[in-house]
C-alpha positions in Angstrom: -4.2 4.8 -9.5 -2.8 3.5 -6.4 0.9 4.0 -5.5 2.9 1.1 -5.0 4.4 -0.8 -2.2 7.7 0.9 -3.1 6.2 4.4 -2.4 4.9 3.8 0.7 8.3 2.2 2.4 10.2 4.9 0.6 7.9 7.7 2.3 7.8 5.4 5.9 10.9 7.3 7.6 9.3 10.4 6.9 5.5 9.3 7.7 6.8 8.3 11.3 7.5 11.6 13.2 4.7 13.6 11.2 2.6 13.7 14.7 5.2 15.6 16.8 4.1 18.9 16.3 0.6 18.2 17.8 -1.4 19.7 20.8 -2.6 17.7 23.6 -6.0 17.4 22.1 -6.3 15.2 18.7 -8.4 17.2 16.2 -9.7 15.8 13.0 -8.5 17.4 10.0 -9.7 21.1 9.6 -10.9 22.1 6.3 -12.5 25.4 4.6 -14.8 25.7 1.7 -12.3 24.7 -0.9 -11.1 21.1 0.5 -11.5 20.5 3.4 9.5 6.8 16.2 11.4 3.7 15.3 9.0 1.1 16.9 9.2 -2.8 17.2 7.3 -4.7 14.3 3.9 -5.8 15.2 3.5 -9.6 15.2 1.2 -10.0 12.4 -1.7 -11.9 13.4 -4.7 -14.1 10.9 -7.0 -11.3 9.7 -9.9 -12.1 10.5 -12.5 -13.4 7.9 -16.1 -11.5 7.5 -18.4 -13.5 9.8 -22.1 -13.3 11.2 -20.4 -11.9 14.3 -19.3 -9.1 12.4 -22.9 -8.8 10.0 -24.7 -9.2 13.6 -23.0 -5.8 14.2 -25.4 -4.3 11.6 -29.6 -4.6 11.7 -31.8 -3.9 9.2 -33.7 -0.8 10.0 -32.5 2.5 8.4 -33.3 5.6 8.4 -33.7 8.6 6.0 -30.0 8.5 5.0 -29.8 4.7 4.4 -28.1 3.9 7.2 -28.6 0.9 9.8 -28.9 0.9 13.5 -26.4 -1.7 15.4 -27.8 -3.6 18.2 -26.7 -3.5 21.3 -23.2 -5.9 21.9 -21.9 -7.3 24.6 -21.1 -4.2 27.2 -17.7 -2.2 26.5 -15.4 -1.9 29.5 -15.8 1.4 31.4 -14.6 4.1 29.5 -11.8 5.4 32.9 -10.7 1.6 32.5 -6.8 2.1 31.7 -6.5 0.7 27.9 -3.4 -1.6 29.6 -5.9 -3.4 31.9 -8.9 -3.9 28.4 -6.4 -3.9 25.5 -6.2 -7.9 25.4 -9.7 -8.7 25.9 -10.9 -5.4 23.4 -8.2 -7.0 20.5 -9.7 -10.7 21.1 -13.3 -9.2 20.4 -12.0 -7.5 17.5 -10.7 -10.1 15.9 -13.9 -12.0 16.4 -15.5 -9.4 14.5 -17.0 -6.9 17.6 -17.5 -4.3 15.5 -17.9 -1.5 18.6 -14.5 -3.1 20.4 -12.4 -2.2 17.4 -13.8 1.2 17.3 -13.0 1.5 21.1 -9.6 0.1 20.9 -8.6 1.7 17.3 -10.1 5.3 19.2 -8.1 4.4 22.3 -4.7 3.2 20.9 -4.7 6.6 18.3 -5.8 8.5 21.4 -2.5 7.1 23.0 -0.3 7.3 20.0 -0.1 11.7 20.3 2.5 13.0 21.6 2.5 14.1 25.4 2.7 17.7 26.3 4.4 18.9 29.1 2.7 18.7 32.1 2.7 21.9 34.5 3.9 21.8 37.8 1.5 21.7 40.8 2.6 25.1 41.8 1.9 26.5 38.3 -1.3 24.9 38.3 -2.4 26.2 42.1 -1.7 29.9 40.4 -3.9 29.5 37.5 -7.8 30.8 38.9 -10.0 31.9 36.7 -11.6 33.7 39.5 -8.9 36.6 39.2 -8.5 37.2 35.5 -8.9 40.7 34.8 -10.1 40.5 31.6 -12.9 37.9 29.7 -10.0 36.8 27.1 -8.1 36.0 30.0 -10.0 34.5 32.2 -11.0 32.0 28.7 -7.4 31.2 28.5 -6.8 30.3 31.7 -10.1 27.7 31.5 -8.0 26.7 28.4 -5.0 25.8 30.1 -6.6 24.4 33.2 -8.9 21.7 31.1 -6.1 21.2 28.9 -3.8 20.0 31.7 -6.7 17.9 33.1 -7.3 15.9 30.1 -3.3 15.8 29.6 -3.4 13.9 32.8 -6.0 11.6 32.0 -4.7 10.5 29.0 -1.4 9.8 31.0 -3.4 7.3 33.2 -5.3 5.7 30.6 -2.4 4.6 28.0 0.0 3.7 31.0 1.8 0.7 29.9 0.8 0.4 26.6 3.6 0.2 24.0 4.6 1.8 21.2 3.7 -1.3 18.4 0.1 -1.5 20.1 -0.1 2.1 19.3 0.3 1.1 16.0 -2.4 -1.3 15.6 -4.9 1.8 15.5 -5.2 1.7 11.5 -5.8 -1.7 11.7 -8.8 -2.1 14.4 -10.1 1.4 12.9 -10.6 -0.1 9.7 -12.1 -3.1 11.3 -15.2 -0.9 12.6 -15.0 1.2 9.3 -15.2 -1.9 7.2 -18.2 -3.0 9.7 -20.1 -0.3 9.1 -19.6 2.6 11.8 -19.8 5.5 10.4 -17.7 7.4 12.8 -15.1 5.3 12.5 -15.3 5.3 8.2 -14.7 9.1 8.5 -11.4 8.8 10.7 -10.0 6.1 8.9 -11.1 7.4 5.3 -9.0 10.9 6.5 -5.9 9.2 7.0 -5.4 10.6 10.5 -4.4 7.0 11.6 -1.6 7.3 9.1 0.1 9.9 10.3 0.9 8.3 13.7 1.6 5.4 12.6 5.6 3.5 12.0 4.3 3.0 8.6 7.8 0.5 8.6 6.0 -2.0 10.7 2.2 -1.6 8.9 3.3 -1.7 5.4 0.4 -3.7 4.8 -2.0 -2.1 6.6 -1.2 1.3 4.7 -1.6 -0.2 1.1 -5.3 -1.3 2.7 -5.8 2.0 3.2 -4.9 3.5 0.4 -7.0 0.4 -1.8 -10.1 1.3 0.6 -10.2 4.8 1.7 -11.2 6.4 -1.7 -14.6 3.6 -1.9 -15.0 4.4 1.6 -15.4 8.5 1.3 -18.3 7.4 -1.6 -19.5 5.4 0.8 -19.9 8.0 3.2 -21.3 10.8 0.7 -23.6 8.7 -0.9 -25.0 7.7 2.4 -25.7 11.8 3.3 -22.5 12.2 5.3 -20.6 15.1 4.8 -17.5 13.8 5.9 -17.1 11.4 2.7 -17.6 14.9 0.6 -15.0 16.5 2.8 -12.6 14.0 2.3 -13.5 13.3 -1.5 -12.9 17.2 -2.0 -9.4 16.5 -0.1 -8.7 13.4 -2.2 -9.1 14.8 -5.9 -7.8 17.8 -5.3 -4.3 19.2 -4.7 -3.6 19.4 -1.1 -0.4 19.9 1.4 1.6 16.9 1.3 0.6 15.5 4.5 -3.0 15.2 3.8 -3.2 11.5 3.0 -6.3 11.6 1.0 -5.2 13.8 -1.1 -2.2 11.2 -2.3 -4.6 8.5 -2.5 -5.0 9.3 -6.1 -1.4 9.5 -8.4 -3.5 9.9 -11.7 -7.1 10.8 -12.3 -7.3 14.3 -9.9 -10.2 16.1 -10.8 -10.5 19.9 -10.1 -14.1 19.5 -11.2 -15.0 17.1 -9.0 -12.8 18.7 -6.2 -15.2 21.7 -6.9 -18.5 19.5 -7.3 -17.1 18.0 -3.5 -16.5 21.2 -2.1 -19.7 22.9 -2.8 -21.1 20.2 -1.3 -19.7 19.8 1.6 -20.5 23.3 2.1 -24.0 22.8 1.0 -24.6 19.7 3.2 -22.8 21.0 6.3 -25.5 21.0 9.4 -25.5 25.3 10.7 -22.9 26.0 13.3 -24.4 27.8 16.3 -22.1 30.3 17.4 -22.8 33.5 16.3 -20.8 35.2 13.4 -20.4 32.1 11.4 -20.2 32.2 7.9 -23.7 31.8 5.9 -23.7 29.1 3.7 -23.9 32.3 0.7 -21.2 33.4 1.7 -19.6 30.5 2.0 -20.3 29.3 -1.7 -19.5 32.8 -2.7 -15.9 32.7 -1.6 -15.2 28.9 -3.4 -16.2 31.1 -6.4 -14.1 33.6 -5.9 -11.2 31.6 -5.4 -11.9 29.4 -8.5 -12.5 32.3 -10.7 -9.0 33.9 -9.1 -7.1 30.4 -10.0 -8.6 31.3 -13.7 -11.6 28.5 -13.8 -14.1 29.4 -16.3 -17.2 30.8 -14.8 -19.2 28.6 -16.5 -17.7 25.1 -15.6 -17.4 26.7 -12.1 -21.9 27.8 -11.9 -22.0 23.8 -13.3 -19.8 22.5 -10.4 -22.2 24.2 -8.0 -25.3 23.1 -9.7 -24.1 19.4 -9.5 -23.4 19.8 -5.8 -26.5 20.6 -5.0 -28.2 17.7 -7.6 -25.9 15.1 -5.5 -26.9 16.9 -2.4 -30.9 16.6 -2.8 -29.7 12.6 -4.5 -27.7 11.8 -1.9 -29.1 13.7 1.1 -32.2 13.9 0.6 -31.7 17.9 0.9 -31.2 17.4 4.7 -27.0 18.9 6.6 -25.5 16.5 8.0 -23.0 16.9 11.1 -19.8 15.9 10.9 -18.4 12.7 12.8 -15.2 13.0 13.2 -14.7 15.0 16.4 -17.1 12.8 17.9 -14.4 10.1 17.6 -11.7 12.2 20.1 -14.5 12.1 22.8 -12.3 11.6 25.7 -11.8 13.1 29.0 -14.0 13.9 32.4 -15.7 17.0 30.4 -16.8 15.5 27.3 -20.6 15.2 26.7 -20.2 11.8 25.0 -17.7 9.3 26.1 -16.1 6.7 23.2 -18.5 3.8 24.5 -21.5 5.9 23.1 -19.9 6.6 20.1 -18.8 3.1 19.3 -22.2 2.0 20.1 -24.5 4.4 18.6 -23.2 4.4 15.3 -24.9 5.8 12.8 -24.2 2.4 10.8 -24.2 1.8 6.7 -24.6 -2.0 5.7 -21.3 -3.7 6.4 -18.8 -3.9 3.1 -21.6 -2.7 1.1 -20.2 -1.6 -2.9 -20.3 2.3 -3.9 -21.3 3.3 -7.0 -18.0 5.2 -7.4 -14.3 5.1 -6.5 -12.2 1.8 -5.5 -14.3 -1.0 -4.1 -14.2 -1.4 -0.4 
């Protein structure tokens, strides 16, 4: 069930400042095995209606996870542009229904809605070399620091001049390239990230969308072979902290089953991380056992859970991982392998608006 209007404005004082407390770098919500600012009112403007513009977004050739390949748009401004000098003519192709501009302005105006960190003085910065760390730790940290304050500074220059209720039309254009079709931009709005630095007081609206949409949107997204959607559908029927919006989607009809069933098989379907000394995927499975026999599950209904995790795994991907998306979408900086123009482009892509078999309708 859907909370109502009155729950959102009564939690909007509290939903403003959530994003305070964050580091310089935006990072999508971290999960394990088990789950995974008083601004001026936005001028509303017409929503704009589902058009060809928006369906030209999305071809019709899939591939092996049913998704669809957009062709290539009209060119996105270049990605060191400041979002100042592109934010007008990004929003008007937005509004049109240019699915890859909302992506790049809802990425940008989230990117811009962190809070700064302090910036380190010249002097400070002259004495950090990695060149005469003694140790490997150190010299690590230092790299840390150094790229950290670099990328600190480029955010600075890009989101010059933008203002605090642009900032806040991130949810809005990020559910316009979710509700086109881009994947990338499903998983960050479906995860609520958006919400949490946004003045919920001047996007009332907006955050009932989200909380009509999100839920069909992380079927969507599992059902398709992504393992974001079973991620955030682990997060959503489950019982998580109180400032993970998917999990207060849902006021009646939590599931620890299907938390479970969601869980395994995000687990199940997540591609191998490289580094060495990751988890196997055994052990992995193991310890959401473990943990649900310690919380007193029956070991039964607990073996069941994993056996329809990996049923909706070979149904839904084909028995193929599937990589995440969401840090794809914080792609910004001189050192990042992908810039944001890439990743609005390149989708991957699921027919826009199409129905899920489960959950809330998009």
């Amino acid at each position: 069930m859907i909370k109502p209007r009155a729950v959102l404005l009564r939690r909007a004082t509290r939903a403003i400042g959530i994003g305070l407390g964050i580091a310089s770098r935006p990072m999508p919500p971290q999960t394990d095995e088990t789950s995974i600012a008083a601004a001026s009112p936005v001028v509303p403007t017409p929503e704009p209606t589902p058009t060809g513009a928006t369906q030209a977004q999305v071809a019709t050739a899939t591939n092996a996870a049913g998704s669809a390949a957009a062709p290539t748009a009209t060119p996105l401004p270049p990605v060191d542009t400041p979002l100042a000098d592109t934010y007008a003519d990004l929003r008007r192709r937005a509004q049109s229904g240019d699915v890859a501009a909302a992506c790049r302005l809802g990425q940008e105006l989230l990117t811009c809605s962190f809070p700064f960190v302090q910036q380190l003085r010249e002097q400070d910065l002259a004495e950090l070399d990695p060149g005469k760390a003694k140790t490997e730790q150190e010299r690590r940290r230092i790299e840390h620091m150094l790229t950290r304050a670099e990328r600190e500074a480029w955010r600075r220059d890009q989101c010059a001049g933008t203002t605090r209720a642009q900032k806040d039309e991130a949810l809005r254009w990020l559910r316009v390239a979710a509700e086109g079709g881009h994947v990338p931009s499903m998983a960050l709005y479906a995860s609520g990230m958006p919400l949490q630095l946004t003045n919920i007081a001047s996007q009332i609206d907006e955050a009932e969308r989200y909380r009509e949409r999100a839920l069909g949107m992380m079927h969507r997204l599992a059902e398709a072979g992504e393992v974001d959607g079973a991620r955030l559908l682990s997060q959503a029927y489950g019982n998580t902290p109180n400032h993970d919006y998917p999990s207060q989607i849902l006021t009646e009809g939590r599931s620890a089953t299907e938390a479970m069933i969601y869980g395994y098989l995000a687990t199940i379907a997540q591609a191998p991380k490289e580094e060495s000394g990751a988890q196997s995927t055994a052990a992995m499975l193991a310890r959401i056992r473990e943990r649900a026999l310690a919380a007193g599950r029956d070991a039964a209904a607990t073996d069941a859970a994993l056996a329809e995790a990996e049923r909706r795994f070979q149904q839904w991907f084909q028995g193929r991982p599937s990589s995440s998306h969401l840090a794809r979408m914080w792609s910004y900086g001189q050192h990042e392998s992908k810039d944001i123009n890439s990743v609005c482009t390149g989708g991957p892509w699921l027919t826009a608006d199409g129905p899920s078999g489960e959950g809330n309708p998009p």
